[in-house]
Biopython code that builds the backbone (N, CA, C, O; Angstrom):
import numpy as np
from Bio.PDB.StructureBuilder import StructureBuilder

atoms = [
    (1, "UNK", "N", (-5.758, 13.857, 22.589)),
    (1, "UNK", "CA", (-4.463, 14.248, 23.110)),
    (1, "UNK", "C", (-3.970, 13.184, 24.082)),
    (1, "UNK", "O", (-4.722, 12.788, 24.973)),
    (2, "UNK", "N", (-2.513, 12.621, 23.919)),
    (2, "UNK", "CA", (-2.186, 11.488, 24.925)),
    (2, "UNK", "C", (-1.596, 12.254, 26.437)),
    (2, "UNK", "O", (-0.899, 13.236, 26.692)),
    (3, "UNK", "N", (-2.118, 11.476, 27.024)),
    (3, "UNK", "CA", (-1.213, 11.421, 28.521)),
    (3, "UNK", "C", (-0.490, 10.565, 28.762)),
    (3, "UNK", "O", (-0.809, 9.465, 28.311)),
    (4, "UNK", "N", (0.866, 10.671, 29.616)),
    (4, "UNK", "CA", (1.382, 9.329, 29.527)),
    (4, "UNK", "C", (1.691, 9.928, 31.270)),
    (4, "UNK", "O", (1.428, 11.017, 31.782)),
    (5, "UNK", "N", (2.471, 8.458, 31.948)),
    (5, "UNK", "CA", (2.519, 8.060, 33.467)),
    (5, "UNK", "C", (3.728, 6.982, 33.197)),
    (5, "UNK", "O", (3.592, 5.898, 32.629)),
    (6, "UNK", "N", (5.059, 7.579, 33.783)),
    (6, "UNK", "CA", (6.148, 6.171, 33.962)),
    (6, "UNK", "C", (6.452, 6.336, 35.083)),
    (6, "UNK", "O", (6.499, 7.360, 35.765)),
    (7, "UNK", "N", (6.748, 4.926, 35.381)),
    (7, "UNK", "CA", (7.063, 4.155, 37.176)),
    (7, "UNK", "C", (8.484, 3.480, 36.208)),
    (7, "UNK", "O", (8.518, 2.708, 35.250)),
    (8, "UNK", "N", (9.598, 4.220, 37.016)),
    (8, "UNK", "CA", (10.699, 3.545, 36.707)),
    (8, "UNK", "C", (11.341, 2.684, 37.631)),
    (8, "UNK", "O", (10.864, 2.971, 38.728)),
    (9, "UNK", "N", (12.224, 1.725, 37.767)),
    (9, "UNK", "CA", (12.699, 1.044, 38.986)),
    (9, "UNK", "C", (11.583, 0.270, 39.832)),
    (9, "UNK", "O", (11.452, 0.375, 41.051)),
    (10, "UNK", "N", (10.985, -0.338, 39.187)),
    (10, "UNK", "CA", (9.823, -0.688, 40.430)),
    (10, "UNK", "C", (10.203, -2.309, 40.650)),
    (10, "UNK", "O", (10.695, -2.747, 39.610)),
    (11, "UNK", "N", (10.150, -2.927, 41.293)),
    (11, "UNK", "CA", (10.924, -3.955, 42.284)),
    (11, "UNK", "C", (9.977, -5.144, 41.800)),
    (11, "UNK", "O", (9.908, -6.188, 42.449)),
    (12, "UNK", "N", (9.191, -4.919, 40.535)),
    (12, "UNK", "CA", (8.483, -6.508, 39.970)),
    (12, "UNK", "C", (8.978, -6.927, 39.282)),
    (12, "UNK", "O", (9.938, -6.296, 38.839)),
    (13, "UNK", "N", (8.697, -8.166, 38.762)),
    (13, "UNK", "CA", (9.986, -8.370, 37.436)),
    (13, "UNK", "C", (8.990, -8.250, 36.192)),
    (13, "UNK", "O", (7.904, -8.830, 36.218)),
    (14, "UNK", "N", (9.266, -7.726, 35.450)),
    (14, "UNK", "CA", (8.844, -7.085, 33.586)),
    (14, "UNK", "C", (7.624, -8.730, 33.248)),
    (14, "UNK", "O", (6.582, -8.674, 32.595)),
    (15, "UNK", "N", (8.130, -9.854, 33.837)),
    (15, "UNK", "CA", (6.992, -10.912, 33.195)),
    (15, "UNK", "C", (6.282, -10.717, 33.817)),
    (15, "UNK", "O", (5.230, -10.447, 33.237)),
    (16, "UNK", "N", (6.220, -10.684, 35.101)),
    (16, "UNK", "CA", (5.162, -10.504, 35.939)),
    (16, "UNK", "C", (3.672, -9.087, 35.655)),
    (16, "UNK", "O", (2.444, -9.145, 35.603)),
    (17, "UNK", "N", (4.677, -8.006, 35.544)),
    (17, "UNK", "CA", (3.754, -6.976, 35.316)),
    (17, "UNK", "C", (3.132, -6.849, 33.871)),
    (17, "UNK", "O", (2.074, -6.279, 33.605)),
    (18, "UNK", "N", (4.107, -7.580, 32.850)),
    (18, "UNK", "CA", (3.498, -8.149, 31.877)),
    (18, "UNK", "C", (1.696, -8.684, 31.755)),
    (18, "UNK", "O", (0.706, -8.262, 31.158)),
    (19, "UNK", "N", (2.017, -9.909, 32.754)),
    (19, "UNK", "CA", (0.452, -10.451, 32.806)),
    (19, "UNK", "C", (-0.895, -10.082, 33.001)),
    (19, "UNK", "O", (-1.965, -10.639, 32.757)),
    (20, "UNK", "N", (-0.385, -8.373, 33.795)),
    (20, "UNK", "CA", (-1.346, -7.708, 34.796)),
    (20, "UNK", "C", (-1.318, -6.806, 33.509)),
    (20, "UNK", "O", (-2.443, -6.640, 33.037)),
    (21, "UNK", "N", (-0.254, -6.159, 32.802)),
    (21, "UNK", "CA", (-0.843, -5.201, 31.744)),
    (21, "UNK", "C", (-1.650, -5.581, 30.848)),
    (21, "UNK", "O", (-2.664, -4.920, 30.627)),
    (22, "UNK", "N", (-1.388, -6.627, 30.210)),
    (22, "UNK", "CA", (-2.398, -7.468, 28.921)),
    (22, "UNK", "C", (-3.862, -7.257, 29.250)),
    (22, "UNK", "O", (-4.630, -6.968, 28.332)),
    (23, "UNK", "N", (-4.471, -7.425, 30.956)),
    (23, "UNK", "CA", (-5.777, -7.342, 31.254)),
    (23, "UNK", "C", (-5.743, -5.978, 30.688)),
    (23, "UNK", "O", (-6.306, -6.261, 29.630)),
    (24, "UNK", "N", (-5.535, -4.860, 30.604)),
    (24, "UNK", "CA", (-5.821, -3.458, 30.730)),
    (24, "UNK", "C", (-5.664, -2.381, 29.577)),
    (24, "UNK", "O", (-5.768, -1.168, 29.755)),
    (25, "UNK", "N", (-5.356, -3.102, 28.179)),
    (25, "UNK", "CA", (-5.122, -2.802, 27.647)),
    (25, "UNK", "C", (-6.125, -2.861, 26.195)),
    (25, "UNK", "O", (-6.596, -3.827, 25.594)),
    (26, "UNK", "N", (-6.214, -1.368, 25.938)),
    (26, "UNK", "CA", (-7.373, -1.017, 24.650)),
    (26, "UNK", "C", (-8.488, -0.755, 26.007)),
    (26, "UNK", "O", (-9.547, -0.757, 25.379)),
    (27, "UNK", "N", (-8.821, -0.568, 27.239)),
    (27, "UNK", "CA", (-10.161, -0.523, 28.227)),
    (27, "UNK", "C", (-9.925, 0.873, 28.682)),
    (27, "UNK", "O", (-8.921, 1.408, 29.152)),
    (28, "UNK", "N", (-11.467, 1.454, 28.342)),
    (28, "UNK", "CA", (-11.859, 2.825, 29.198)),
    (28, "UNK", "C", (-11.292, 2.109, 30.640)),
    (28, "UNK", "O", (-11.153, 0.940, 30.999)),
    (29, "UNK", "N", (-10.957, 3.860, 31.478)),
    (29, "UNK", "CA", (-10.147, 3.978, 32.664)),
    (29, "UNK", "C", (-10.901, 3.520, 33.438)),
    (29, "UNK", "O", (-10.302, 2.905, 34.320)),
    (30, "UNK", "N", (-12.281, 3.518, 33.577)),
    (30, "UNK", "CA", (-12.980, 3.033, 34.844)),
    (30, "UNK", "C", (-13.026, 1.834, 34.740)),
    (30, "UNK", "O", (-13.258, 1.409, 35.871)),
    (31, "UNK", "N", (-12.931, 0.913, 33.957)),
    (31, "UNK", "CA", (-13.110, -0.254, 33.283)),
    (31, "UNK", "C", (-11.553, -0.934, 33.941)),
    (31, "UNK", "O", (-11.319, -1.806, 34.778)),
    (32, "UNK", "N", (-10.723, -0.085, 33.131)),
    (32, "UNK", "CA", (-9.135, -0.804, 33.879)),
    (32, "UNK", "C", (-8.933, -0.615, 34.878)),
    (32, "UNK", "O", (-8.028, -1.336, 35.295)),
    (33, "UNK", "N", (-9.454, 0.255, 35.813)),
    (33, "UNK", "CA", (-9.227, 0.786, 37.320)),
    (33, "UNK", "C", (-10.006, -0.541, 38.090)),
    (33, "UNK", "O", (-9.519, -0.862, 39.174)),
    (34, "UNK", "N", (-10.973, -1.190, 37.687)),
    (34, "UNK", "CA", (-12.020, -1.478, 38.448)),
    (34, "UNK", "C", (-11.429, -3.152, 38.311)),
    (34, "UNK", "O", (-11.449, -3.872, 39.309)),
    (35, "UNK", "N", (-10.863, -3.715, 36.843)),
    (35, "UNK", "CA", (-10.431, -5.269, 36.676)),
    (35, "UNK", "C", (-8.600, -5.163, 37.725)),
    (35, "UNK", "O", (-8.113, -6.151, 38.274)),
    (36, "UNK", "N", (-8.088, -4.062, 37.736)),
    (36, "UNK", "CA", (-7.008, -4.047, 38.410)),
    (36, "UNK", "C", (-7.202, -4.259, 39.887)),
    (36, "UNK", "O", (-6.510, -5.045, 40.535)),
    (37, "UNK", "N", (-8.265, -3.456, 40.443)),
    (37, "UNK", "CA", (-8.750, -3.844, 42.102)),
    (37, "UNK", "C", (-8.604, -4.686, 42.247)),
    (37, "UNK", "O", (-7.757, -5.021, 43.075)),
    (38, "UNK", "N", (-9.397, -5.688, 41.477)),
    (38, "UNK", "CA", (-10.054, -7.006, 41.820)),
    (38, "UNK", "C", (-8.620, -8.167, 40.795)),
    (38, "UNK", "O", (-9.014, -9.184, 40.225)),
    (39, "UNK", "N", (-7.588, -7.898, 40.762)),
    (39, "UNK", "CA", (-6.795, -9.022, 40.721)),
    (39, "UNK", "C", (-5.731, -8.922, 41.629)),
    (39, "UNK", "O", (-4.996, -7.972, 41.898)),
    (40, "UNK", "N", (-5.781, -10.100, 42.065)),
    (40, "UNK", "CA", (-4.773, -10.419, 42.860)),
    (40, "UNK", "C", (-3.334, -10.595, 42.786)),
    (40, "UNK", "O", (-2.910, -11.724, 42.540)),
    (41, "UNK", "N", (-2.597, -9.722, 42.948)),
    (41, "UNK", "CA", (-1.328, -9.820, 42.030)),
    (41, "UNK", "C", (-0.119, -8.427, 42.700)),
    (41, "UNK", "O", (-0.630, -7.331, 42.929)),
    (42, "UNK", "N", (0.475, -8.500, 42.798)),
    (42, "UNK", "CA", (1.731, -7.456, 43.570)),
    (42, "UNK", "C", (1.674, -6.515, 42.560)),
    (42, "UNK", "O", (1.599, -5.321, 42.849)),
    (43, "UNK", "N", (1.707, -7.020, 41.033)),
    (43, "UNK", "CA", (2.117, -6.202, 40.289)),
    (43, "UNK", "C", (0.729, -5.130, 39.756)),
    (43, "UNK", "O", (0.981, -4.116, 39.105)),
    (44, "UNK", "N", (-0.938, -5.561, 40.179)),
    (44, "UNK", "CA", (-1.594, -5.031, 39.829)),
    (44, "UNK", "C", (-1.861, -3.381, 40.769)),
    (44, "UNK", "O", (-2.400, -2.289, 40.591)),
    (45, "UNK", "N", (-1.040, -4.156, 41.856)),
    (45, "UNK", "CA", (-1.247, -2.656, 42.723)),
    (45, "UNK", "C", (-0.124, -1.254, 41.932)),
    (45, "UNK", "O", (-0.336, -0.041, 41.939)),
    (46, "UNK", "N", (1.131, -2.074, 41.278)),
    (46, "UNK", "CA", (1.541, -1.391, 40.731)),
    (46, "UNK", "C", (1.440, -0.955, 39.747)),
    (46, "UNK", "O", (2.420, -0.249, 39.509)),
    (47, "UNK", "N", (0.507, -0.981, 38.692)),
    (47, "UNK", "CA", (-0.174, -0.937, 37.301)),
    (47, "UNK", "C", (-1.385, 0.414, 37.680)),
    (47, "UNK", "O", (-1.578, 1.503, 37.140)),
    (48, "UNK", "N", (-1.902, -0.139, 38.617)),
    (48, "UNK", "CA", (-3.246, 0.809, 38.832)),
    (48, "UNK", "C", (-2.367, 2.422, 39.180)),
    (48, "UNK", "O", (-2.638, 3.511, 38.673)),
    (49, "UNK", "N", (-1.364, 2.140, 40.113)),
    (49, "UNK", "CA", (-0.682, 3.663, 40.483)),
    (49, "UNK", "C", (-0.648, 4.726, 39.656)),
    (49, "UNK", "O", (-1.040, 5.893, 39.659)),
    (50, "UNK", "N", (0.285, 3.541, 38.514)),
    (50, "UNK", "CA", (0.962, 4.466, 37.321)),
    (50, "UNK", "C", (-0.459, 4.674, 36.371)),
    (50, "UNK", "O", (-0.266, 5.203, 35.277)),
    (51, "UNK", "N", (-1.570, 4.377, 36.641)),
    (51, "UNK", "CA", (-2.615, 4.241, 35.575)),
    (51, "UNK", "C", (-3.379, 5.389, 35.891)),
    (51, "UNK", "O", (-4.071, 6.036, 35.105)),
    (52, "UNK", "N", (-3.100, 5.720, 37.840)),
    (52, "UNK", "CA", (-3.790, 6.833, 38.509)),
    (52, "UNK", "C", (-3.119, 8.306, 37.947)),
    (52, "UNK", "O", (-3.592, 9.362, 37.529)),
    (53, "UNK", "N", (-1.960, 7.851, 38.141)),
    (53, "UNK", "CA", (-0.852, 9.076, 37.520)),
    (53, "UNK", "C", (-1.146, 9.466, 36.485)),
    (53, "UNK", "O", (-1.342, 10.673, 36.345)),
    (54, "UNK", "N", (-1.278, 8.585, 35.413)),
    (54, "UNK", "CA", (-1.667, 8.969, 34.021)),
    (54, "UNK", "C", (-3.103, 9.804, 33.699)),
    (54, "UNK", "O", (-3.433, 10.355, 32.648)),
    (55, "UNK", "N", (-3.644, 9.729, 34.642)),
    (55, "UNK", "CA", (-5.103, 9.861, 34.784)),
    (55, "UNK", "C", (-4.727, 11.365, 34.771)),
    (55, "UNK", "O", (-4.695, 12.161, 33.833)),
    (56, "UNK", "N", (-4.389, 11.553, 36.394)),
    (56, "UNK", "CA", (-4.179, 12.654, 37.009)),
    (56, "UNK", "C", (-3.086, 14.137, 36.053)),
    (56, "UNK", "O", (-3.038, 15.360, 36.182)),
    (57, "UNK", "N", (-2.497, 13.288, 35.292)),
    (57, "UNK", "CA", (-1.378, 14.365, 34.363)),
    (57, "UNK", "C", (-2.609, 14.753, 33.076)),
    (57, "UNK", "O", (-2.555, 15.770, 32.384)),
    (58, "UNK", "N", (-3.461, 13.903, 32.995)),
    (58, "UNK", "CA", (-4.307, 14.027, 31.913)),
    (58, "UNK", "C", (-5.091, 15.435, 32.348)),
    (58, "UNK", "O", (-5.189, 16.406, 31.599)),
    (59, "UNK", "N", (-5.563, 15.371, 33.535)),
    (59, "UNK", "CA", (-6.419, 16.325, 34.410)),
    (59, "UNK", "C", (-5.903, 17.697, 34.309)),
    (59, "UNK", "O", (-6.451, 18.776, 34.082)),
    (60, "UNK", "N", (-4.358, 17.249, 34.608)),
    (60, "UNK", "CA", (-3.577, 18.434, 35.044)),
    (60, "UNK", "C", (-2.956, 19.491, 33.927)),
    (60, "UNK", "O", (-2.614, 20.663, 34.079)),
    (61, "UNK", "N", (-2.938, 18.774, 32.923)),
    (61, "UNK", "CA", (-1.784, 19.371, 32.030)),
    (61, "UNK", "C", (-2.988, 19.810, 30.588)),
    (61, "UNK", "O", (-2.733, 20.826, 29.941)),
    (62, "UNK", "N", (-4.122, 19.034, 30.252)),
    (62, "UNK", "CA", (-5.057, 19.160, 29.398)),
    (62, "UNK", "C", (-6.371, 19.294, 29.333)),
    (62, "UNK", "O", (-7.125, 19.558, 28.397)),
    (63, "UNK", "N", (-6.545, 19.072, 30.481)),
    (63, "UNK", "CA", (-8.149, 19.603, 30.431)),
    (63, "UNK", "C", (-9.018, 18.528, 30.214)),
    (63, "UNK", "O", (-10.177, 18.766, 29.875)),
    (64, "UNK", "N", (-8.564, 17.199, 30.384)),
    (64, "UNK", "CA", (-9.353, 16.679, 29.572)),
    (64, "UNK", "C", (-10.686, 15.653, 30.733)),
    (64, "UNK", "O", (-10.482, 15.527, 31.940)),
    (65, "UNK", "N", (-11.809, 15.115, 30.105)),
    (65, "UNK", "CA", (-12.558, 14.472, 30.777)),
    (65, "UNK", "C", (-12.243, 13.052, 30.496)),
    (65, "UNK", "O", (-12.009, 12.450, 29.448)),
    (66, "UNK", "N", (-12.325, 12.584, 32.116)),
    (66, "UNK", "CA", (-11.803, 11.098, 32.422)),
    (66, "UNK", "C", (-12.641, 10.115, 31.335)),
    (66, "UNK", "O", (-12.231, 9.167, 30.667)),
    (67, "UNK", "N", (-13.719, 10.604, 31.409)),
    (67, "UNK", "CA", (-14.873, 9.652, 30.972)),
    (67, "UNK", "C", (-14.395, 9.196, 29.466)),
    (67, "UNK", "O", (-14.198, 8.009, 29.209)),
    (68, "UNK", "N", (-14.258, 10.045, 28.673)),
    (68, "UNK", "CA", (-13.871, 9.742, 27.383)),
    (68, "UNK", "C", (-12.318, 9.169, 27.104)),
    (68, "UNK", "O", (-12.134, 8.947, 25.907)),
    (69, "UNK", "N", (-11.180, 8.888, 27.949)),
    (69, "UNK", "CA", (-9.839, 8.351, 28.185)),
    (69, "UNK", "C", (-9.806, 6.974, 28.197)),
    (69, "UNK", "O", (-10.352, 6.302, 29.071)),
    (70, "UNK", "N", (-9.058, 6.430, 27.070)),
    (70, "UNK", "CA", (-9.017, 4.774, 27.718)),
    (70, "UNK", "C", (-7.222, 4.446, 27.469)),
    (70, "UNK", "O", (-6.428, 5.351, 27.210)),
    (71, "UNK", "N", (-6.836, 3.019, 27.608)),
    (71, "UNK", "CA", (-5.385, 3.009, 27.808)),
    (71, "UNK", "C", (-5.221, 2.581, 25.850)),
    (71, "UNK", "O", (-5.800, 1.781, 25.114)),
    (72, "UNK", "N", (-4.480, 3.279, 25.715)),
    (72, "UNK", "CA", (-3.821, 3.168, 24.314)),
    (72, "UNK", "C", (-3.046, 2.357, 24.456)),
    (72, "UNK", "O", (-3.182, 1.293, 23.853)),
    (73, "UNK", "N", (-1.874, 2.594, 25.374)),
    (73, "UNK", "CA", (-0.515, 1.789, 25.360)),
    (73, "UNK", "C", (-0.126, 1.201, 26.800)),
    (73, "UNK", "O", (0.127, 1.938, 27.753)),
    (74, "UNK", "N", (-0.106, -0.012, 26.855)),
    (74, "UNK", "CA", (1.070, -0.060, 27.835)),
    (74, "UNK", "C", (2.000, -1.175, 27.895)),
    (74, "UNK", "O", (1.875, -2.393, 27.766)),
    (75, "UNK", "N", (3.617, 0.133, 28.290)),
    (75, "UNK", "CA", (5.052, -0.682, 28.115)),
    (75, "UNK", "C", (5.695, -0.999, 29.081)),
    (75, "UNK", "O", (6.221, -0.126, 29.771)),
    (76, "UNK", "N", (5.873, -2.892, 29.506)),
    (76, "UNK", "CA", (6.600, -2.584, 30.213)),
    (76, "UNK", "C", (8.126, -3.179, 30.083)),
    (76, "UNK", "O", (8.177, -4.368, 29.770)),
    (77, "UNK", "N", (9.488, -2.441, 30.301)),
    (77, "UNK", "CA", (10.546, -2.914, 30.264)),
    (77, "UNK", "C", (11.407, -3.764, 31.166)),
    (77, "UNK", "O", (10.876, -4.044, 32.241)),
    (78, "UNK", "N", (12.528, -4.198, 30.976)),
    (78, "UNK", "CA", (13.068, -4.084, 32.206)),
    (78, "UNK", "C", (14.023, -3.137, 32.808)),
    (78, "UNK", "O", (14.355, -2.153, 32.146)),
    (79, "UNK", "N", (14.306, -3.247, 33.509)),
    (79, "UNK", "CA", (15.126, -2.074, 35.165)),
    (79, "UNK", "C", (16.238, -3.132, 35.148)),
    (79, "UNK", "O", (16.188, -4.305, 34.779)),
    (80, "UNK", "N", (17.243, -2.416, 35.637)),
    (80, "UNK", "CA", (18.236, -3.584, 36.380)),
    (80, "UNK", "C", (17.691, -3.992, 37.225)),
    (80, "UNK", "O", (16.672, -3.625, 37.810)),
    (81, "UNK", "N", (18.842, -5.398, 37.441)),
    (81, "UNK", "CA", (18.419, -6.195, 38.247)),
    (81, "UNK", "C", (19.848, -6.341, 39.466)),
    (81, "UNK", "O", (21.033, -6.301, 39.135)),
    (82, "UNK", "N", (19.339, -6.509, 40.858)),
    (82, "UNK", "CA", (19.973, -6.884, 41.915)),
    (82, "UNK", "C", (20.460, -8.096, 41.993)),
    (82, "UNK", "O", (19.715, -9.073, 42.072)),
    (83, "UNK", "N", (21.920, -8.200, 41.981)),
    (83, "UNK", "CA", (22.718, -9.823, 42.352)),
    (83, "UNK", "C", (22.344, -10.166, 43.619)),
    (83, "UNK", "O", (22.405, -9.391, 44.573)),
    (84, "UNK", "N", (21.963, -11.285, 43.670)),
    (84, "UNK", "CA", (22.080, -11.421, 44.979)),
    (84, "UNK", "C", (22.762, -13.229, 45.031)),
    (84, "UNK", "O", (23.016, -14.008, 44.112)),
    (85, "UNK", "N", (22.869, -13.357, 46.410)),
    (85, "UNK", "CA", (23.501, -14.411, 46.968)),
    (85, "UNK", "C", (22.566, -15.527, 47.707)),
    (85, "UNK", "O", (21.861, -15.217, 48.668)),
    (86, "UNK", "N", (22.622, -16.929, 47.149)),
    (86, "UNK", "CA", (21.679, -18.088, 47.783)),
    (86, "UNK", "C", (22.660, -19.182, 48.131)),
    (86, "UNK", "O", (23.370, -19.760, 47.308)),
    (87, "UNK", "N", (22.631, -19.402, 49.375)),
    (87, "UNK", "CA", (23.711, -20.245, 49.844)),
    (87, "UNK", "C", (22.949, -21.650, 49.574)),
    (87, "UNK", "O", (21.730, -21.821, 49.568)),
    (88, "UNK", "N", (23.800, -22.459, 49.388)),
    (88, "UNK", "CA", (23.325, -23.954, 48.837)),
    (88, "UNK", "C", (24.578, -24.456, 49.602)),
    (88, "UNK", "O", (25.518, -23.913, 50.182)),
    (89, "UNK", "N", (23.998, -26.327, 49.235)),
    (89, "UNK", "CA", (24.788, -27.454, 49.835)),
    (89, "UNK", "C", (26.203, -26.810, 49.714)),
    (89, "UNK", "O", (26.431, -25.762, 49.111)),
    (90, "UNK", "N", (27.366, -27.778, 50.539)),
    (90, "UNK", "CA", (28.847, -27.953, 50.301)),
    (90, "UNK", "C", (29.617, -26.436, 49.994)),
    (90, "UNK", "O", (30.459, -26.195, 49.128)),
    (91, "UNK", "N", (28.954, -25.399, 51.135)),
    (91, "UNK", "CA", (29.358, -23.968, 50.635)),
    (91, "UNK", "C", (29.889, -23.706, 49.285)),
    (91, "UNK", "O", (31.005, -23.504, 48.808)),
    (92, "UNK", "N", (28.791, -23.776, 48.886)),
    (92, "UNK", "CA", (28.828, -22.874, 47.497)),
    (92, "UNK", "C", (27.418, -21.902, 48.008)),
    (92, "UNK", "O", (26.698, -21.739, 48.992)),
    (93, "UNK", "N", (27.658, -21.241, 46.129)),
    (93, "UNK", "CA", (26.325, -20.273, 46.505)),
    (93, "UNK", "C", (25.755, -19.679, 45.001)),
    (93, "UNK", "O", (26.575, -19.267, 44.181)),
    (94, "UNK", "N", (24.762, -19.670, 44.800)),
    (94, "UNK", "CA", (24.067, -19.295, 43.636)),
    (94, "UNK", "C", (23.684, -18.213, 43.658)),
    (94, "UNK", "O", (23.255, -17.659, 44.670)),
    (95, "UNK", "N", (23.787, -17.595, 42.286)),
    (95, "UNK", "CA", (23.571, -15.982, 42.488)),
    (95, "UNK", "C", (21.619, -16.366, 41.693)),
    (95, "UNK", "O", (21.227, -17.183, 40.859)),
    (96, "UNK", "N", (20.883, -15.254, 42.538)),
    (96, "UNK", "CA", (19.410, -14.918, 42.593)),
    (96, "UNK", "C", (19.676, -13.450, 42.035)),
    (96, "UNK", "O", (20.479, -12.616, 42.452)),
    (97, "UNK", "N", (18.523, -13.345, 40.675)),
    (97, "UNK", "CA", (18.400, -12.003, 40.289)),
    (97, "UNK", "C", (17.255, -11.542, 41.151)),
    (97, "UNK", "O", (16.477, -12.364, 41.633)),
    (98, "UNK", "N", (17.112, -10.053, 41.389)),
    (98, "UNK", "CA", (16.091, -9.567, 41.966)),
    (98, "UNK", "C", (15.668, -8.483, 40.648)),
    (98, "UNK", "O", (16.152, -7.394, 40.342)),
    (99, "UNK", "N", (14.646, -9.224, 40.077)),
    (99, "UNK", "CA", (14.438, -7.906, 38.588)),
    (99, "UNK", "C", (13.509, -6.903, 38.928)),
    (99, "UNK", "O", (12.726, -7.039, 39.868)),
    (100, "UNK", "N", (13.548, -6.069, 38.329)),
    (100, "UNK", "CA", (12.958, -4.950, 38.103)),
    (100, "UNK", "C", (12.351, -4.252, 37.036)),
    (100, "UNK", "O", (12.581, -4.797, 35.956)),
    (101, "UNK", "N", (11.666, -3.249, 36.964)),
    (101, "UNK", "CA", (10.394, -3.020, 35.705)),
    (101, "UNK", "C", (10.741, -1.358, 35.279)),
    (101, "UNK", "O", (11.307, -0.497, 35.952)),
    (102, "UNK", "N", (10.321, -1.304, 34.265)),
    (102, "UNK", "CA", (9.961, 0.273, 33.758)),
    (102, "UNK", "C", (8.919, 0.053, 33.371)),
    (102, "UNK", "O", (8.917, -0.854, 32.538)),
    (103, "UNK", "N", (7.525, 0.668, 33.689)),
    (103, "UNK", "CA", (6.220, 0.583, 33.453)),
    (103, "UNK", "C", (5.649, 2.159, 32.880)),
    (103, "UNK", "O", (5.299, 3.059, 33.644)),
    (104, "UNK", "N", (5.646, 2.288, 30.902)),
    (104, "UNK", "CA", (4.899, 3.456, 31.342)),
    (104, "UNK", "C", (3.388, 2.888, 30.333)),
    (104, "UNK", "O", (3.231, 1.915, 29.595)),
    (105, "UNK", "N", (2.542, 3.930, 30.711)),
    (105, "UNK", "CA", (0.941, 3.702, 30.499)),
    (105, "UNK", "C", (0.923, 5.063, 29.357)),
    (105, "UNK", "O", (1.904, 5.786, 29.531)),
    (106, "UNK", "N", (0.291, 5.381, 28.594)),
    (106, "UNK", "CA", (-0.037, 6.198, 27.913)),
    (106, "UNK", "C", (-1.850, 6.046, 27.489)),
    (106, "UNK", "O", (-2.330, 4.977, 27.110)),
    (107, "UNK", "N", (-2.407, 6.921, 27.599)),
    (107, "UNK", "CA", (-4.033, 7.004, 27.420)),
    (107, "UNK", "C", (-3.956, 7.981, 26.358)),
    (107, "UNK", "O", (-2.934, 8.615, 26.096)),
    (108, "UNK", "N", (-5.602, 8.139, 25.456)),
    (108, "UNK", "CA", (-5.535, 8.808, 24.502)),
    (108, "UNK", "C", (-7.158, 9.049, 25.016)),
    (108, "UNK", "O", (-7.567, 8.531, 26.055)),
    (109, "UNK", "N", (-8.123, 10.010, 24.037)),
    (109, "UNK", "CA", (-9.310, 10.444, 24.246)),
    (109, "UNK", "C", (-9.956, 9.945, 22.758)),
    (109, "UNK", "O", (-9.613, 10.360, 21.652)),
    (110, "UNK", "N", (-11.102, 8.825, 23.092)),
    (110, "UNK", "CA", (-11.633, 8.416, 22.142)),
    (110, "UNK", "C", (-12.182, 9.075, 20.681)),
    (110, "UNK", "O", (-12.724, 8.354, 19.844)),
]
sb = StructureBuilder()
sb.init_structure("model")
sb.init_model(0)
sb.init_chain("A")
sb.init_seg("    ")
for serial, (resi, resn, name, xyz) in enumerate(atoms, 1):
    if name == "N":
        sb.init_residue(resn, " ", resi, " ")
    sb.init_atom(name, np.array(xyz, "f"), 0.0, 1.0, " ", f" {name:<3s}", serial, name[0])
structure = sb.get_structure()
């Protein structure tokens, strides 16, 4: 039976959390919980959350045991993104995107 966990709007940009999902993907939960700690990365703190969530809806809604759960899927999209303003030489000014992610995780029971 799947569980799934989405983090919408989250303030990384989609390549970034990209790099951190690829580690975690097809790995029992203790397995992805444990390579997510240990990387260094903005976006891994945000991967593990939604991975906790997924965990936890699994718990909540089915009954099911962690032990046998690993990650089936994970998608991430993009979110809008924030214009923003970078002042440069001879007043002008360059617009800076600030992107954003839709991250969801889905687990299944082996």
């Amino acid at each position: 039976m799947e569980a799934r966990a989405v983090a919408r709007f989250m303030r990384v940009p989609p390549r970034k959390v990209g790099l951190v999902a690829e580690l975690i993907r097809g790995k029992k939960i203790g397995e992805a919980l444990n390579v997510l700690a240990f990387t260094p990365k903005a976006a891994a703190r945000v991967v593990a959350k939604v991975l906790k969530s997924a965990v936890a809806n699994a718990q909540q809604s089915q009954k099911i045991d962690v032990d046998t759960l690993y990650v089936k899927r994970v998608e991430v999209g993009p979110g809008p993104s924030l214009k923003r303003i970078q002042p440069v030489a001879f007043g002008r000014a360059h617009r800076v995107l600030k992107r954003s992610s839709h991250i969801t995780v889905v687990l299944d029971e082996e």
